[in-house]
C-alpha positions in Angstrom: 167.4 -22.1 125.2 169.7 -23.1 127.6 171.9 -26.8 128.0 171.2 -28.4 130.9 173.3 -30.9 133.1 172.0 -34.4 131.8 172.6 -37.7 133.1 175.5 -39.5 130.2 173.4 -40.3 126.9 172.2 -43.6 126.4 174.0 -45.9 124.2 173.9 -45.6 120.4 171.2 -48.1 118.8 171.1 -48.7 115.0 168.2 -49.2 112.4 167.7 -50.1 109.1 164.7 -48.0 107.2 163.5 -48.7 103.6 163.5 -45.7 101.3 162.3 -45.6 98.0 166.0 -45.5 96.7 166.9 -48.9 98.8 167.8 -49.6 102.9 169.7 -47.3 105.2 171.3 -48.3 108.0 170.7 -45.3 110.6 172.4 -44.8 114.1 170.8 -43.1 116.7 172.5 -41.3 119.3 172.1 -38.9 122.3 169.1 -37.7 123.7 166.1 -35.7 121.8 164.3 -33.1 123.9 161.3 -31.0 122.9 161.6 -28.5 120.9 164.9 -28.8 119.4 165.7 -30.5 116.2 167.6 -32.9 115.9 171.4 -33.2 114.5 171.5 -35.5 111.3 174.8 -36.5 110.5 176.0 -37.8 106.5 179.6 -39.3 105.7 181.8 -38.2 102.6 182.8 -41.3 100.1 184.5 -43.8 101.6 183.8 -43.3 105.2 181.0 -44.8 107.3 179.5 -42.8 110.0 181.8 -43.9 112.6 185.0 -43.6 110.7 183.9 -39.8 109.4 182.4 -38.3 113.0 183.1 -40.9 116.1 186.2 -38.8 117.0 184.0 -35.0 116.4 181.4 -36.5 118.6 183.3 -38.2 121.2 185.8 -35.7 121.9 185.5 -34.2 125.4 183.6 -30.8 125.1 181.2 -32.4 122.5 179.7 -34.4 125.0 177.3 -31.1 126.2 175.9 -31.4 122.7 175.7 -35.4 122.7 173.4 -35.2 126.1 171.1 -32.6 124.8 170.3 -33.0 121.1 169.3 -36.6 119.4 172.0 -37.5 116.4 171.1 -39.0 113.5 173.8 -40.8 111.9 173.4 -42.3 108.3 175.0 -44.1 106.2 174.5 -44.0 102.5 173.4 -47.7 101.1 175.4 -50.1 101.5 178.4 -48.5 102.7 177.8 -49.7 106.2 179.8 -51.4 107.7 179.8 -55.7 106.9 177.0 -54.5 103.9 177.3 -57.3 101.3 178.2 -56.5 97.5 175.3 -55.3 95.4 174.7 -57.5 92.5 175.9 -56.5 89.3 174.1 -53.8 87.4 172.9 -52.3 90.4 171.4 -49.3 90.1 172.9 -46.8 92.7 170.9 -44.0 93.6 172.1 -40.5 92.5 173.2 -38.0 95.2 170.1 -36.2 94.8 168.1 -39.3 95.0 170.1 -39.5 98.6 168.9 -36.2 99.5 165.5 -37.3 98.5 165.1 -40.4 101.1 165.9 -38.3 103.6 162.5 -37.1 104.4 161.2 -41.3 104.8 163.7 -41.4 107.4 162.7 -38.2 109.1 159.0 -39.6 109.2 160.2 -43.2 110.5 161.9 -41.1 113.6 158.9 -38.6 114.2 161.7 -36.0 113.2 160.7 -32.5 112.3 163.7 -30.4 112.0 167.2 -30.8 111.7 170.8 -29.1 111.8 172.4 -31.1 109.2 176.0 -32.0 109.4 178.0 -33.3 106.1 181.3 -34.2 104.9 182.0 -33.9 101.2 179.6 -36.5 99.0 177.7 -35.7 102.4 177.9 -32.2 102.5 176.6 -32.4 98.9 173.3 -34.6 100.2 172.7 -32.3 102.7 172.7 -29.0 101.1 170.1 -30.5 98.3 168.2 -31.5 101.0 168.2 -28.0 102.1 167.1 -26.7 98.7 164.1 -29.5 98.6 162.6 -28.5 102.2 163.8 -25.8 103.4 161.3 -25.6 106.2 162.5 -29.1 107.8 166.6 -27.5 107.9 167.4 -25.3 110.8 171.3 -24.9 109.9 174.2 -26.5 107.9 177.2 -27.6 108.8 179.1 -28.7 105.4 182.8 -29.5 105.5 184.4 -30.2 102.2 181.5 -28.9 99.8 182.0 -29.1 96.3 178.1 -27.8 95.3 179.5 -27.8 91.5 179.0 -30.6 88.3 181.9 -31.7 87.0 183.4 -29.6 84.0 184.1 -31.3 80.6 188.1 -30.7 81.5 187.5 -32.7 85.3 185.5 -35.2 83.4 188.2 -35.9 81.5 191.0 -36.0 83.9 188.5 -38.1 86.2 188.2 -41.0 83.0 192.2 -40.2 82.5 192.8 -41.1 86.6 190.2 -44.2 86.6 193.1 -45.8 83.4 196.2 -45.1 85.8 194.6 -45.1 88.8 192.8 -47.5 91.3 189.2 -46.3 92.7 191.0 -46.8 96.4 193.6 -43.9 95.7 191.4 -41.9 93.6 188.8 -41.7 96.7 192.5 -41.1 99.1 193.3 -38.3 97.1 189.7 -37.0 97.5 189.8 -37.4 101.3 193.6 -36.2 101.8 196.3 -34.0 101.2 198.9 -35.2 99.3 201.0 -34.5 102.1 199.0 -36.4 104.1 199.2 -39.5 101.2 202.8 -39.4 101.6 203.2 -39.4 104.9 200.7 -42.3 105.4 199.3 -41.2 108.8 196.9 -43.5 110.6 193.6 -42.2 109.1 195.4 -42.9 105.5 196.2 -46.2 106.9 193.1 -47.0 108.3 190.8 -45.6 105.4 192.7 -47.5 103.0 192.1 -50.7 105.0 188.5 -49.7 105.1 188.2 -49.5 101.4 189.5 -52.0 100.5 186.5 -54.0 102.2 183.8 -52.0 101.2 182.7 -53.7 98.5 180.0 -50.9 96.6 182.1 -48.1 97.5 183.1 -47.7 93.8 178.9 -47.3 93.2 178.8 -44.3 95.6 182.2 -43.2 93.8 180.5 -42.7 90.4 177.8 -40.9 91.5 179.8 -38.1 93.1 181.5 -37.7 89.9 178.4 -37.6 88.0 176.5 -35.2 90.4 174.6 -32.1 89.2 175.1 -29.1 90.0 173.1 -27.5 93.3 172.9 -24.2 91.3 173.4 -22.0 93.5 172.7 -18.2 93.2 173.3 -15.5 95.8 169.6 -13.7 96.5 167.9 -15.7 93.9 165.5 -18.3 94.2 168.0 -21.8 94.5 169.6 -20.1 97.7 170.0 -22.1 101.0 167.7 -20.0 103.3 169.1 -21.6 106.9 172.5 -20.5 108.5 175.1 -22.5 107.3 178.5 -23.2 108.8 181.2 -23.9 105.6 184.5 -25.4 106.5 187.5 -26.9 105.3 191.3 -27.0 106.0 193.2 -24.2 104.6 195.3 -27.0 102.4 192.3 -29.6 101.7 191.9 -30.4 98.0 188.2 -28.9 98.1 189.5 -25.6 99.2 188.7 -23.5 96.2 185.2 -25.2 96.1 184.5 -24.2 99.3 185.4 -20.6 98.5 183.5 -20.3 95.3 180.4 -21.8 97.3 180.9 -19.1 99.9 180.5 -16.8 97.3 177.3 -18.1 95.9 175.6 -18.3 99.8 173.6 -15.5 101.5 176.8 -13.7 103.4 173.8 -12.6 106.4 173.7 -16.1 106.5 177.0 -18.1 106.1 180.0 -18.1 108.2 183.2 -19.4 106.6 186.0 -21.2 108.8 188.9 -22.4 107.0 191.0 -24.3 109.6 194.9 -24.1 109.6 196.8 -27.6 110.1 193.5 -29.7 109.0 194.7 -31.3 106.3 191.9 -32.9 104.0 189.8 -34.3 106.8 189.2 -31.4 109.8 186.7 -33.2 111.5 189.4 -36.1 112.1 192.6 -33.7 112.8 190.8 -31.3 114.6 187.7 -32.0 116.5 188.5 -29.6 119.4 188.7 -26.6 117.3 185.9 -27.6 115.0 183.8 -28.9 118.0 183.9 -25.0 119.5 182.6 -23.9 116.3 179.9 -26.2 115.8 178.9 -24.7 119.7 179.1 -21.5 118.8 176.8 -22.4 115.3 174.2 -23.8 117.4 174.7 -19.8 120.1 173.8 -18.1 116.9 170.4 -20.2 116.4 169.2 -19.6 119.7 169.9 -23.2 121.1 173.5 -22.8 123.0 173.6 -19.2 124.4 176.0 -19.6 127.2 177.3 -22.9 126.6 181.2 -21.7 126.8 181.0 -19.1 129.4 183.2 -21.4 132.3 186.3 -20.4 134.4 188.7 -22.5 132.6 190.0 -22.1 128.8 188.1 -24.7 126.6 191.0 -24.3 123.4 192.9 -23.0 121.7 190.4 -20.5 119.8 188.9 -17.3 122.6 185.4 -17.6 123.8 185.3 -13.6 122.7 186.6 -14.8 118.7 183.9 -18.1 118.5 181.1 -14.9 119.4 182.4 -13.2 117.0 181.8 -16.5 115.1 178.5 -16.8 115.9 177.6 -13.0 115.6 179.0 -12.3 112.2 178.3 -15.1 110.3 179.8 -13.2 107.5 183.1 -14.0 108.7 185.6 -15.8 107.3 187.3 -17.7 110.4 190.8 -18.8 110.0 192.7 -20.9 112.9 195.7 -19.6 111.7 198.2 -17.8 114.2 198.9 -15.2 111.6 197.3 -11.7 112.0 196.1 -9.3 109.9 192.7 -8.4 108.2 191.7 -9.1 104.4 188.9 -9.0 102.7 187.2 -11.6 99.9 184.1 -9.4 98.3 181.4 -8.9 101.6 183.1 -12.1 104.1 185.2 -10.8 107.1 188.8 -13.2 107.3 189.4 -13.2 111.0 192.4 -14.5 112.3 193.5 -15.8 115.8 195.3 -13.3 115.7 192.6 -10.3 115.8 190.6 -12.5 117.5 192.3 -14.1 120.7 193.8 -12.5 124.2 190.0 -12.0 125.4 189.1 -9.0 123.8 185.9 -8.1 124.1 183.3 -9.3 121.3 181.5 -6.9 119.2 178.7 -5.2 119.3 175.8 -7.4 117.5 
């Protein structure tokens, strides 16, 4: 299916839908067209829509995606922006109570499919989702993933933190390097900021840390059937997670792209290189077949290494500028390296 040129989206217009686990506030964005689904966005902890994807989905070479495909932003209660405090006592929903309210909104949008795209907490939602009705998710996109319970041992050091430690910089330190913490950069900056007004942040907080577990099994029966796209930032706190759920996903499935210089947040530090893979993503499904095949470069990454991408979605993508070959049980680790200079792509 090919992308056409589109006159520019029209603006973003928000909703609120009632779920059985309380209101969502829900952005819609872009333009749907027949016969593709639609692109449903979710936000880690401590992020609202805007904060976790406005600079994925506004950079420059995103905007091919934004005209063609309607995007479904939401925002998990109450952690829009301006919501008021819950009362006291409230009741948050679980995350897999998050995952269930996504089919009300689906039906309040006459949505059938989607290519889910999620951030940590978000990532988390999404892939349950995708283990609860498989047949409504095309593909996954999870950044961050952590599809594990909490051990007794992190349990602990979690109740340890919360004594020394405010729920502001225990969510940081789950959004950023420590690097990143102690250089304060903007985002830092401006995520603190926005925490410190989000008043039931703390509610969305516990539930993370008192998830279940997705249980995932490799070939089994609690497998995610879809493609999926995993990523995360080759010095993110989640990075081990990310591996270990690579190792539990269909490898004919999953392609694994761990992004050099991303810090804890790739979607903010780098939408270019993560916005060519999300491109290539959508190649492999059938929906963006030529959509990088121009006369000028479109980054830093080759058109011939994002097909590879999209056409071995048992590699293991790093951004990295080292080269080499390694392997981690059936996943490919391609490196700019091996990947750049336009070589020619492999065969299928």
């Amino acid at each position: 299916m090919e992308l056409h040129e589109a006159a520019p989206p029209p603006p973003a217009k928000g909703a609120v839908l009632e779920t059985p686990f309380g209101a969502v506030s829900v952005t819609l964005e872009g333009t749907p067209r027949p016969g593709r689904p639609a692109l449903l966005t979710f936000p880690d902890v401590g992020h609202t829509h805007e904060s976790c994807f406005a600079p994925l989905f506004a950079h420059e070479e995103m905007q091919e995606i934004v005209k063609n495909f309607l995007l479904v932003h939401v925002d998990p209660p109450g952690m829009e922006e301006g919501a008021p405090p819950y009362p006291p006592g409230y009741q948050y929903p679980s995350l897999e109570q998050l995952a269930e309210m996504i089919p009300c909104i689906l039906q309040n949008l006459n949505i059938t499919t989607i290519v889910g795209m999620g951030v940590g907490a978000g990532a988390f939602v999404l892939a349950k989702f995708g283990l609860l009705r498989p047949e409504v998710v095309e593909g996954l996109v999870l950044v961050n993933i952590d599809p594990q319970a909490k051990g007794w041992m992190d349990w602990a050091a979690h109740k340890l933190s919360g004594l020394t430690s405010s729920t502001t910089e225990m969510i940081l330190a789950h959004l950023f390097t420590q690097e990143e913490l102690a250089a304060a950069p903007p985002p830092v900056q401006r995520s603190r900021e926005r925490l410190g007004a989000t008043p039931n942040v703390g509610l969305l907080w516990g539930m993370y840390n008192s998830r279940g577990d997705l249980g995932l099994v490799r070939g089994g029966a609690c497998c995610l059937r879809c493609p999926v796209l995993l990523v995360v930032g080759d010095s993110s706190p989640h990075e081990d997670a990310v591996v270990e759920c690579n190792a539990k996903l269909d490898p004919t499935q999953t392609s694994f792209l761990k992004m050099a210089d991303a810090g804890g947040q790739p979607q903010l530090s780098q939408p270019a290189k993560l916005t060519e893979a999300f491109k290539y993503f959508l190649q492999g499904m059938g929906y963006v077949p030529h959509v990088l095949e121009r006369k000028r470069s479109v980054g830093p990454v080759a058109a011939s290494a994002m097909t590879r991408l999209s056409r071995s979605r048992t590699a293991s993508v790093s951004s990295s500028a080292s080269g080499g070959d390694g392997e981690r049980g059936r996943s490919r680790t391609l490196s700019r390296g091996s990947l750049g200079g336009g070589a020619s792509p492999p065969a299928p």
